[in-house]
C-alpha positions in Angstrom: 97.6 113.6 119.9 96.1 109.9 119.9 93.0 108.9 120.8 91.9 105.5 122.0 88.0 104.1 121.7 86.7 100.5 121.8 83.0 100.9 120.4 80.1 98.3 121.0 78.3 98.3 117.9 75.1 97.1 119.7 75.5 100.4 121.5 77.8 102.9 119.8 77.1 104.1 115.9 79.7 102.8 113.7 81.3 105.4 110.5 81.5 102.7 107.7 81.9 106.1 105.8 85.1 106.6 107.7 86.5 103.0 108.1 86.4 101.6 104.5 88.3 103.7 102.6 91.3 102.9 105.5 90.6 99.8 105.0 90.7 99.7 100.9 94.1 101.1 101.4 95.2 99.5 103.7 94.8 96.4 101.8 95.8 97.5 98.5 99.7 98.3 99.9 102.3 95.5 101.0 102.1 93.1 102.2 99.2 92.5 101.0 98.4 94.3 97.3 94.9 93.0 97.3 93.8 96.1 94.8 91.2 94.4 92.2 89.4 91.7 92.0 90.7 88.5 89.7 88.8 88.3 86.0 90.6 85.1 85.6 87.6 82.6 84.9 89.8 79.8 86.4 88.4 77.6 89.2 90.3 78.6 91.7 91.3 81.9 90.0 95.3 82.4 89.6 95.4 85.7 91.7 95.7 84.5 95.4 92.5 84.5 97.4 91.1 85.8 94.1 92.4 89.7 94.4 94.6 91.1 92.0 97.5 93.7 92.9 96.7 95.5 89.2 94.6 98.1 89.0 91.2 98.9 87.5 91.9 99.2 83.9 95.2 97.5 83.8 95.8 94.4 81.8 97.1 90.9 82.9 100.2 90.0 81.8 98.9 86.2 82.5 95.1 86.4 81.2 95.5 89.1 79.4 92.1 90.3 80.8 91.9 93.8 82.7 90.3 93.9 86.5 87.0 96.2 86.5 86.1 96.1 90.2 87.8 97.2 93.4 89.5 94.4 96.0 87.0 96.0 98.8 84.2 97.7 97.3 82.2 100.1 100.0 79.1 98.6 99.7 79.9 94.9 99.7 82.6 95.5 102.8 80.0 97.6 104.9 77.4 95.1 104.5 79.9 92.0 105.9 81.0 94.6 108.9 77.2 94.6 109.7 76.6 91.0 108.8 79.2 89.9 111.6 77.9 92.6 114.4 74.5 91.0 114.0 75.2 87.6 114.1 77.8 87.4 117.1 79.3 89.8 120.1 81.5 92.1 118.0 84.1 94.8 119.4 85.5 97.7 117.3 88.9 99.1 118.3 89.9 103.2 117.0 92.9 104.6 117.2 92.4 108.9 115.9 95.0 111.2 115.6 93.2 114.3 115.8 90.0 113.7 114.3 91.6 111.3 111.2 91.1 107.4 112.0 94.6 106.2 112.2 93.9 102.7 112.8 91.5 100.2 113.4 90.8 96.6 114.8 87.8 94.4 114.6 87.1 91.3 116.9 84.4 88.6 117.9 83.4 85.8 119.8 84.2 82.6 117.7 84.9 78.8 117.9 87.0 76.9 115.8 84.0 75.4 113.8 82.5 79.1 112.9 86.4 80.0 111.9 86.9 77.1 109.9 83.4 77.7 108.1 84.1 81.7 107.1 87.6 82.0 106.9 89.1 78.6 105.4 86.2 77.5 103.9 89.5 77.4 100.7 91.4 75.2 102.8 89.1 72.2 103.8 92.0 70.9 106.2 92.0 73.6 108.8 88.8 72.4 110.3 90.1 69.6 112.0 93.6 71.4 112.5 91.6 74.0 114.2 89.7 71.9 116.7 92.6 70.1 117.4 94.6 73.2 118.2 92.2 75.2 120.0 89.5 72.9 120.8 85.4 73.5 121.1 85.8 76.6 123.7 85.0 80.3 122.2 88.1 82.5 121.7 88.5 85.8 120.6 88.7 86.2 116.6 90.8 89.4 115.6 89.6 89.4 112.4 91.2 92.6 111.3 93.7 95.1 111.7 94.9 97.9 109.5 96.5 101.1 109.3 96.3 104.6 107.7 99.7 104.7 106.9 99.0 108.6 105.8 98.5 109.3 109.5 101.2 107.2 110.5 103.8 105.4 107.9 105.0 103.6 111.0 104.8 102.0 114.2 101.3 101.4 114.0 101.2 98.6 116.1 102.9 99.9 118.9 99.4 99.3 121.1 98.7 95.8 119.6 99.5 94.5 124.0 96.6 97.3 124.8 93.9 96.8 122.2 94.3 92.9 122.8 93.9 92.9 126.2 91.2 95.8 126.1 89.3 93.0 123.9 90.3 90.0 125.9 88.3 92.5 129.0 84.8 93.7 126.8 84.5 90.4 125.1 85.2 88.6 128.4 87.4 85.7 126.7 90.9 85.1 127.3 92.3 83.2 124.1 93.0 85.4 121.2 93.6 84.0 117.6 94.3 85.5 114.1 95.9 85.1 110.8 98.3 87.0 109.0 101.0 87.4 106.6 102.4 90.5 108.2 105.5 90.3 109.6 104.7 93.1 111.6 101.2 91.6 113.5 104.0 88.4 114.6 106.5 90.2 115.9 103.7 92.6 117.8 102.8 89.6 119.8 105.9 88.2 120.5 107.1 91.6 121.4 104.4 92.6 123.7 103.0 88.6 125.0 106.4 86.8 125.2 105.9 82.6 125.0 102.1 83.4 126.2 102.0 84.0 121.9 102.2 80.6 119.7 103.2 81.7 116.1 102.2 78.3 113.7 104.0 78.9 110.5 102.8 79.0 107.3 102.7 75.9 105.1 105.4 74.3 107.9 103.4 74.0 110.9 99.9 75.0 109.7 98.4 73.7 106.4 97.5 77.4 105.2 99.3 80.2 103.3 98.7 82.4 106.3 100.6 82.3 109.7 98.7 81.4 112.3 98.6 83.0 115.9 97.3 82.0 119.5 97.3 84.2 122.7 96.9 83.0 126.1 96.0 85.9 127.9 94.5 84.4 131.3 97.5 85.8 133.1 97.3 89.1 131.9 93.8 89.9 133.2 
């Protein structure tokens, strides 16, 4: 049976015990394979966004060096989950089956300045492709979503509609924008928002390696 829960974390306790090793794997399978982090002493390293697919131990076909530290290590993700709930309104999203986290969803209050500053700080050019697209007003920032794909191997996203809108409600904002290179989180919005999703293409329409999508959910509130 699945259970549904949007926490507060100025008001509910958050498991970080539970959360990041979901997340660690999540990450580390397609279509992302962010399972290490780059050796490569390159500025900027070879390995995209600076995460390695190998494993700990395994050597570089490229470098020639082996990775010695995990993608997402527990301490260093915990502490940027707790970072972001102090320093802006914050909204967790749980999806159990049983008692086993199946999936989860983090979101926050953002403008396209504070976006610009923490997410592309790589890619200089998206500050002003940003404000131009989305302008000086606060939006909704799903920053993450991901899956326990033990729980569930598919058809996690089959809620996306629900948990957006449930955020769009507690955060009190009615724009929604993330990033992705899942095809699945794309056609999740156009499946449950219709033409109220804008899907901005990756390195076509938006100067970035990651597709980039706005939701207009006034209407739906």
């Amino acid at each position: 049976m699945q259970k549904f829960k949007f926490s507060n974390p100025e008001t509910d306790e958050i498991d970080y015990w539970e959360i990041v090793p979901v997340y660690q794997a999540a990450f580390a399978g397609e279509p992302w394979f962010e399972v290490t982090k780059c050796v490569d002493e390159m500025d900027p390293k070879r390995c995209t966004g600076g995460l390695s697919p190998l494993s700990v131990g395994e050597s570089c076909d490229v470098c020639e060096l082996k990775p010695a530290r995990p993608a997402y290590e527990a301490a260093e993700l915990t502490q940027r989950f707790k970072s972001i709930e102090k320093t802006r309104k914050t909204m967790w999203y749980f999806e159990r089956s049983g008692e086993v986290l199946g999936l989860a969803g983090l979101a926050w209050i953002a403008d396209a300045r504070r976006v610009a500053a923490e997410k592309y700080a790589d890619v200089p050019t998206m500050k002003d492709w940003l404000l131009e697209q989305v302008g000086e007003s606060d939006f909704i920032w799903l920053d993450e979503v991901f899956a326990n794909r033990q729980v569930r191997p598919s058809g996690n996203l089959k809620n996306f509609g629900a948990m957006c809108l449930g955020f769009a409600e507690r955060l009190n904002t009615d724009r929604l924008a993330y990033r992705t290179i899942s095809p699945q989180m794309i056609a999740a919005s156009k499946r449950d928002f219709g033409l109220l999703a804008k899907v901005f293409v990756r390195d076509e329409q938006v100067c970035d390696r990651r597709d980039f999508v706005e939701i207009n959910l006034k209407d739906q509130l």
